[in-house]
VOGU-3710 file (C-alpha; in Angstrom, 3 decimals, decimal comma):
1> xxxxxxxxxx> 40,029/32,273/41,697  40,063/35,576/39,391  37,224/36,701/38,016  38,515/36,441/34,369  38,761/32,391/35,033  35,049/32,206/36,672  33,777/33,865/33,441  35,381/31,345/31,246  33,782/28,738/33,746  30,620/30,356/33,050
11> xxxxxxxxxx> 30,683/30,216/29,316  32,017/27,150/29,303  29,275/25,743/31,084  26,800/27,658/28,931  28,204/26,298/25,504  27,548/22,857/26,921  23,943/23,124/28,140  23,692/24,848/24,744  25,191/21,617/23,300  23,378/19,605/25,166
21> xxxxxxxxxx> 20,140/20,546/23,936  20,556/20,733/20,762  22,127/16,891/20,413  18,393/15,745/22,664  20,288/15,413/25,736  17,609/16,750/27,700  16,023/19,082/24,769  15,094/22,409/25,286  11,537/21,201/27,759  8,014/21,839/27,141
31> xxxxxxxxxx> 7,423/24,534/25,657  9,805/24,123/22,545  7,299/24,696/19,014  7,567/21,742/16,843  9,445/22,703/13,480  6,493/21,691/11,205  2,479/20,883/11,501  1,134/17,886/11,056  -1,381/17,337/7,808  -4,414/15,759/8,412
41> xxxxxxxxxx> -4,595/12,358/5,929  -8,332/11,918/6,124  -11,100/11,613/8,281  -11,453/9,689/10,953  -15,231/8,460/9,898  -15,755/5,329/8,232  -18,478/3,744/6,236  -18,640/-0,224/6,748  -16,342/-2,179/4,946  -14,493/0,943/3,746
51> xxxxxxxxxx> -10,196/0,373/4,370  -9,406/1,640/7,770  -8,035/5,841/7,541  -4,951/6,477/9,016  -5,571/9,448/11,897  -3,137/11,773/13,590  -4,922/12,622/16,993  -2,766/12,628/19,854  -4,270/10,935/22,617  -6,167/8,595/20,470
61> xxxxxxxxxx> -6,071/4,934/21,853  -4,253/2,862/18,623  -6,251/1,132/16,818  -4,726/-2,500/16,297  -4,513/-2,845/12,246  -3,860/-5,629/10,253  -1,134/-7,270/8,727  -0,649/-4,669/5,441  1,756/-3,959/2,877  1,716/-2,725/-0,906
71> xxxxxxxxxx> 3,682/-1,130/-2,990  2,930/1,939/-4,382  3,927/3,966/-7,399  3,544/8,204/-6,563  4,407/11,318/-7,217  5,741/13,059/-3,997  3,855/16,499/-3,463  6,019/17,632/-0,343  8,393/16,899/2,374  8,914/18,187/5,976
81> xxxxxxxxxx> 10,632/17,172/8,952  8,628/15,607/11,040  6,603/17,381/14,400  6,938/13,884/16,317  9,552/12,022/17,360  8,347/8,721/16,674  9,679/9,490/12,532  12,212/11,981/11,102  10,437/12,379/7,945  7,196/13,198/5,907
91> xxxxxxxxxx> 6,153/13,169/2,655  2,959/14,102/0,622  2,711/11,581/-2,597  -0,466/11,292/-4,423  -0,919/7,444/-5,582  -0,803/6,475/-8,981  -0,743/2,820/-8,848  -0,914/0,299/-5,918  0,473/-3,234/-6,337  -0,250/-6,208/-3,642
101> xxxxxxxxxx> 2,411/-7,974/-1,507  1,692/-11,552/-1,669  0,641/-12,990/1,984  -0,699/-9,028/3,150  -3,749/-7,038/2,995  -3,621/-3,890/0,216  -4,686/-1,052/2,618  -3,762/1,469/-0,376  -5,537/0,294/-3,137  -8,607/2,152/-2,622
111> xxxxxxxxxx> -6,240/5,432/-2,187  -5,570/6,057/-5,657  -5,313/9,723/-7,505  -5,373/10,482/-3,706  -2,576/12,250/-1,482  -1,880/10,309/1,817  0,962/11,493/4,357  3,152/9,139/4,933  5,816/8,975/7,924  9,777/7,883/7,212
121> xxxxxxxxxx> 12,609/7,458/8,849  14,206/7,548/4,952  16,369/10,386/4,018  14,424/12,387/1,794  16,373/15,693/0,978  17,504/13,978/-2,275  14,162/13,601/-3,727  12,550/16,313/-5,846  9,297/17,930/-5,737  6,920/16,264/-8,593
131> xxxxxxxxxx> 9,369/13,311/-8,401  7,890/9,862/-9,153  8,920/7,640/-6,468  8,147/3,926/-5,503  7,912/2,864/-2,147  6,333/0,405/0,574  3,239/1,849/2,321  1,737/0,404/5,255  -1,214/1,478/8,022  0,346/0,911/11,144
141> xxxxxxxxxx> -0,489/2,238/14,897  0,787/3,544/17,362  0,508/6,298/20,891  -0,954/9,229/17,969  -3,765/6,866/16,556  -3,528/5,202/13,006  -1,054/6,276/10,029  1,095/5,725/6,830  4,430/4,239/7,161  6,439/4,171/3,643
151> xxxx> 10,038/1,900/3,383  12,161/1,407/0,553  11,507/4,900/-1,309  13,248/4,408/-4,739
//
């Protein structure tokens, strides 16, 4: 085979280990940096009887949470991709109002005038900075400890 053919091979072959790993087929291993750090929500201490904190500790067993919902009323702060795979998205919104779902605990409520972190699978590139948005927020669990979840961002 001429040389000029086993170069094309080669670059051929390159592109599409290249392609591969950019589409997740086999991503680019261990020691890839994650395109944005996570933000603490709050700390992991709690006083008795005080809502449970959503945590971001890898390695953390989950803590099993109860059945939650609310909707919330916020202005969103910031948004990143997310550094985990379990969620595309995050936001910062700092809670202006939070409104019970009939049949669910309000795990929000007591997080007004604060900023959580919330994770999304949402598209949220149309949103603005400062934006006020509306959205379901609930604690949920899972392999990195305790977190927001927001659905429905209007």
């Amino acid at each position: 085979m001429p040389s000029r053919y086993r170069i094309v091979l080669i670059v051929l072959g390159l592109a599409l280990a290249l392609l591969a790993g950019m589409t997740g087929c086999g991503g680019p291993g261990p020691t890839a940096t994650p395109t944005a750090t996570p933000t603490p929500t709050a700390t992991p201490s709690q006083s008795p009887g005080q809502t449970p904190t959503p945590t971001q500790s890898p390695g953390q067993t989950p803590t099993p949470v109860e059945p939650n919902d609310s909707v919330v009323s916020a202005r969103l702060v910031a948004v990143r991709t997310s550094s985990t795979t379990d969620f595309r998205w995050e936001m910062d919104i700092e809670i202006t109002t939070s409104t019970d779902v009939p049949g669910y605990a309000n795990l929000t409520k007591d997080k007004v005038g604060q900023t959580i972190t919330c994770k999304t699978d949402q598209y949220l590139l149309g949103f603005s900075i400062g934006q006020g948005i509306q959205c379901h927020v609930k604690v949920e669990s899972g392999d990195r400890g305790t977190y927001y979840h927001a659905t429905d961002i209007k």
